[in-house]
C-alpha positions, -999 to 999 in steps of 0.1 A, spaced: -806 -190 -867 -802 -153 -866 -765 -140 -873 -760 -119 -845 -780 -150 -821 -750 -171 -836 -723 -148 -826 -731 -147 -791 -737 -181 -782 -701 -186 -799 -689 -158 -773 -702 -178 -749 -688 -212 -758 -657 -195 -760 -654 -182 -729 -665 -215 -713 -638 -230 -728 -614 -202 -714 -623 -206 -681 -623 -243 -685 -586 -237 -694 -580 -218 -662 -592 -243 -640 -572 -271 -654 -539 -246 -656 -515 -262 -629 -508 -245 -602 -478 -229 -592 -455 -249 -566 -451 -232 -533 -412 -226 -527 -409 -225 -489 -377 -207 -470 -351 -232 -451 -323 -217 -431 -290 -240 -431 -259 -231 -408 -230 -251 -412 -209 -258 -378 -183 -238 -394 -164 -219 -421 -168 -228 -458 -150 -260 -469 -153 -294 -478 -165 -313 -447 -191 -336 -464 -220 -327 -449 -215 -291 -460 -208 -305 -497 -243 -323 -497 -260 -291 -486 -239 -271 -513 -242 -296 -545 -281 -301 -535 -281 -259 -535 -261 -256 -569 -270 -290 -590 -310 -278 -580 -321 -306 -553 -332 -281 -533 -354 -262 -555 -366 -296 -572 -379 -302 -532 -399 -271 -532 -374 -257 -509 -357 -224 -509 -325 -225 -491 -307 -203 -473 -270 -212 -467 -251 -198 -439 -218 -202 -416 -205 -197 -382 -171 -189 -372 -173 -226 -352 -178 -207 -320 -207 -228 -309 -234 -195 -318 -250 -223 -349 -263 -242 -313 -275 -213 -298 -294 -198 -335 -307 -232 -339 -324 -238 -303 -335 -201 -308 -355 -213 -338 -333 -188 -359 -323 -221 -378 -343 -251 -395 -309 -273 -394 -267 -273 -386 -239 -297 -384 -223 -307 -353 -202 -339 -342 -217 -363 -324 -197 -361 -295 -202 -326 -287 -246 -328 -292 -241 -354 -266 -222 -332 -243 -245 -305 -249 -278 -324 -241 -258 -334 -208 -246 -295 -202 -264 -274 -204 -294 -294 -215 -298 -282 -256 -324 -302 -277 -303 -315 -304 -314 -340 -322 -293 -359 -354 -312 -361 -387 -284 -381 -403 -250 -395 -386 -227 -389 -418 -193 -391 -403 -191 -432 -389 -159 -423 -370 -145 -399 -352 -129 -364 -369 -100 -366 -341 -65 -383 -351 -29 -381 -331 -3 -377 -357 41 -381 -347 68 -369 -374 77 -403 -390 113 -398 -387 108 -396 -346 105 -430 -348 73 -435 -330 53 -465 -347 28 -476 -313 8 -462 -289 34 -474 -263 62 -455 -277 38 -424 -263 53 -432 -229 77 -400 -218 64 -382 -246 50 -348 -250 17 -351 -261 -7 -322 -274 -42 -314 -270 -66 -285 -275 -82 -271 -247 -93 -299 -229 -81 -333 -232 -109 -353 -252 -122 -388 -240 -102 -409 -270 -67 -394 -255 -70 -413 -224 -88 -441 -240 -59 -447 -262 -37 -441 -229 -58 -471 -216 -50 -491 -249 -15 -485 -249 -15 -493 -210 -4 -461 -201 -16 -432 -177 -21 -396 -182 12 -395 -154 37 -415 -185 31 -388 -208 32 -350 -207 2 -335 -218 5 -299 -233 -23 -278 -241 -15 -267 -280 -35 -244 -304 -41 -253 -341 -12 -246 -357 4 -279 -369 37 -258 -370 41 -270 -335 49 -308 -342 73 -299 -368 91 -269 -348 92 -300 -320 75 -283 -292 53 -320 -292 61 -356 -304 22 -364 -308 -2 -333 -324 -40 -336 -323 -53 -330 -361 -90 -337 -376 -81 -362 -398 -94 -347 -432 -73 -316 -425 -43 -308 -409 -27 -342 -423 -29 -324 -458 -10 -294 -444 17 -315 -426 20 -337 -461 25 -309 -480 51 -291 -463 72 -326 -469 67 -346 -435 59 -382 -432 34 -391 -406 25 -420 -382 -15 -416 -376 -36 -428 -344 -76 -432 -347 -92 -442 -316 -117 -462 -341 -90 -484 -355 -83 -495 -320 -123 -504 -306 -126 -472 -291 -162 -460 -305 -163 -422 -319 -185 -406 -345 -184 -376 -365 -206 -352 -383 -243 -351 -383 -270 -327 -395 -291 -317 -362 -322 -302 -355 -345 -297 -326 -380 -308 -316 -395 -282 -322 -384 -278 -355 -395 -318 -362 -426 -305 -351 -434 -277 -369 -415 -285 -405 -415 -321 -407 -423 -324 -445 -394 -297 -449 -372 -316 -429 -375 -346 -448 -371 -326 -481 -344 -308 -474 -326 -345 -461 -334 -358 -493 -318 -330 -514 -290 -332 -489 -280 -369 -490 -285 -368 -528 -262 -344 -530 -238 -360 -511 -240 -391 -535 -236 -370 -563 -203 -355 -548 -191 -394 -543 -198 -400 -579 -186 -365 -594 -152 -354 -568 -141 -329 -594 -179 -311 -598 -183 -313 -560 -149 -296 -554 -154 -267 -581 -190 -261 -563 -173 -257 -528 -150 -233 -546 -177 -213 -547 -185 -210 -514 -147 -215 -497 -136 -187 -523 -97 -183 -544 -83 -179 -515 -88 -218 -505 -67 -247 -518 -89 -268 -538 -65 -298 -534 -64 -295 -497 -105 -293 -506 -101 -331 -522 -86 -343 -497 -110 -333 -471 -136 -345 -495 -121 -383 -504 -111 -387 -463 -150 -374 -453 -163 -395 -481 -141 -427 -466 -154 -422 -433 -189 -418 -437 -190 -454 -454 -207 -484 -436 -208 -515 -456 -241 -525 -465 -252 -491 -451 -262 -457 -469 -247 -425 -460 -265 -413 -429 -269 -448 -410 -272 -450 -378 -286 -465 -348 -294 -467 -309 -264 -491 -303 -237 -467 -318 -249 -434 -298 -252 -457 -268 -216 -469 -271 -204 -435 -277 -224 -420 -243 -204 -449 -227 -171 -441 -237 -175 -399 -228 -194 -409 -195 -167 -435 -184 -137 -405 -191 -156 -381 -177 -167 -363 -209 -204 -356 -200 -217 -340 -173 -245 -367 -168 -257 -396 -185 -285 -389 -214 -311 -406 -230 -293 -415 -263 -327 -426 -279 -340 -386 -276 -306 -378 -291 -314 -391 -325 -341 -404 -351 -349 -423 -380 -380 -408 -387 -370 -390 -421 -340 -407 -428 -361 -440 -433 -387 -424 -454 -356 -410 -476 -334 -440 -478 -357 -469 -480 -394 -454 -496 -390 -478 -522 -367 -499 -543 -376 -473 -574 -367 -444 -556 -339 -451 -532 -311 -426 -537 -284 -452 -530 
């Protein structure tokens, strides 16, 4: 065979073997944008931490998902940017998405119900000597802004009205209860106790939970419209989130450092342990993942704010909620459950 004959049919094997090469070359992954808003400012609420450790430990990104992370001032504008479409998916207790659907009639629907009970507690100096609801009777007791459904529900408990107790209308300051303006202070449970504890004061706590009266917490929320449009992003980025919050159960110490980074020097990282270990505790449900829950609990909750006039109507608690990607995260398989 002629020399030069050779030397092009090598050229041409050659590049047949190139362009066999680029066909096979993988392709590169799409990364596709996700807004979160948390419900409020940085900190250690749990559902926040999943969100941050999935962003930080690289859940997210593994998910093909890029991230955005962003916070409200808790002023209720996270609703309004996520019905607007402005965001993929927030936080918001349970309670308050329920109201909301009632008045003024928001899509909201939970992803996930991570908090099992109720943020709300009712906390008395120990050396008052209140020990039981019915020692509430003559006493002054606080509230913020309006009275929520478990005060009078605990009223009911204790056998009490509304008329054997003062009700004053107090801010957030916990400097109140110990400056004795009030015997009984409102406090989310995985915060102001910390303050209160810290400053040297002994507490006697009240949870509506521990006494039958149904409440739930935190939940990531979206809309219809976003289940419509993204659901293969929503059930990423729910993936990435609830693995994150198992990490943060397993690793405290990581998980507190991350939110560090988001909360900033100025934030107490001890104060940010002990939101995290209370969160942690109440979003348990034995034999349960993180994220459980079902048509019976929402229901009993509707109840309980419809019967003290909490909503504004009744609502459909089975439009309030789904399973549809928290069932294809928790349970695809035995091999790849996260939990």
């Amino acid at each position: 065979m002629h020399q030069r004959t050779l030397f092009i049919i090598t050229l041409i094997s050659l590049a047949a073997l190139l362009a066999c090469g680029r066909a096979e070359a993988p392709a590169t992954p799409t990364v596709e944008p996700f807004t979160f808003m948390a419900g409020y400012k940085p900190q250690a609420s749990l559902p926040f931490v999943g969100v941050y450790v999935a962003q930080e430990r690289g859940f997210f990104a593994e998910e093909g998902l890029d991230v955005t992370i962003e916070h409200t001032a808790g002023h209720g504008e996270h609703l309004q940017l996520l019905v607007a479409g402005k965001v993929d998916v927030t936080t918001q207790d349970a309670a308050v998405l329920l109201k909301r659907r009632a008045d003024p009639g928001l899509p909201l629907v939970s992803l996930a119900l991570i908090g099992q009970r109720g943020q709300q507690a009712y906390v008395a100096l120990a050396d008052t000597g209140l020990s039981s609801l019915q020692d509430w009777r003559g006493r002054r007791i606080g509230f913020k802004g309006t009275p929520p459904p478990d005060l009078p529900a605990l009223l009911d408990v204790a056998g009490l009205t509304q008329e054997d107790v003062e009700l004053i209308n107090v801010g957030f300051d916990p400097r109140v209860l110990t400056q004795g303006l009030v015997d009984v202070h409102p406090v989310y449970n995985s915060n102001e106790p910390y303050l209160l504890q810290k400053w040297g004061y002994e507490l006697v706590q009240w949870e509506a939970a521990d006494y039958g009266i149904p409440t739930l917490g935190l939940a990531y929320v979206t809309t219809p419209d976003v289940i419509a449009q993204k659901p293969e992003q929503l059930e990423r980025f729910l993936r990435a989130a609830l693995r994150g919050i198992a990490y943060a159960g397993e690793h405290p110490d990581e998980a507190v450092d991350i939110v560090m980074r988001y909360a900033g020097p100025e934030t107490d990282p001890d104060h940010m342990r002990f939101m995290l270990e209370t969160e942690w505790g109440d979003a348990q449900v034995e034999g349960h993942p993180v994220g459980w829950q079902t048509a019976e609990q929402w229901q009993a909750l509707a109840d309980t704010l419809l019967k003290y006039g909490a909503l504004a109507a009744p609502v459909d608690v089975n439009e309030a909620f789904t399973n549809q990607f928290f069932n294809l995260v928790t349970y695809p398989s035995q091999e790849t459950r996260i939990f």
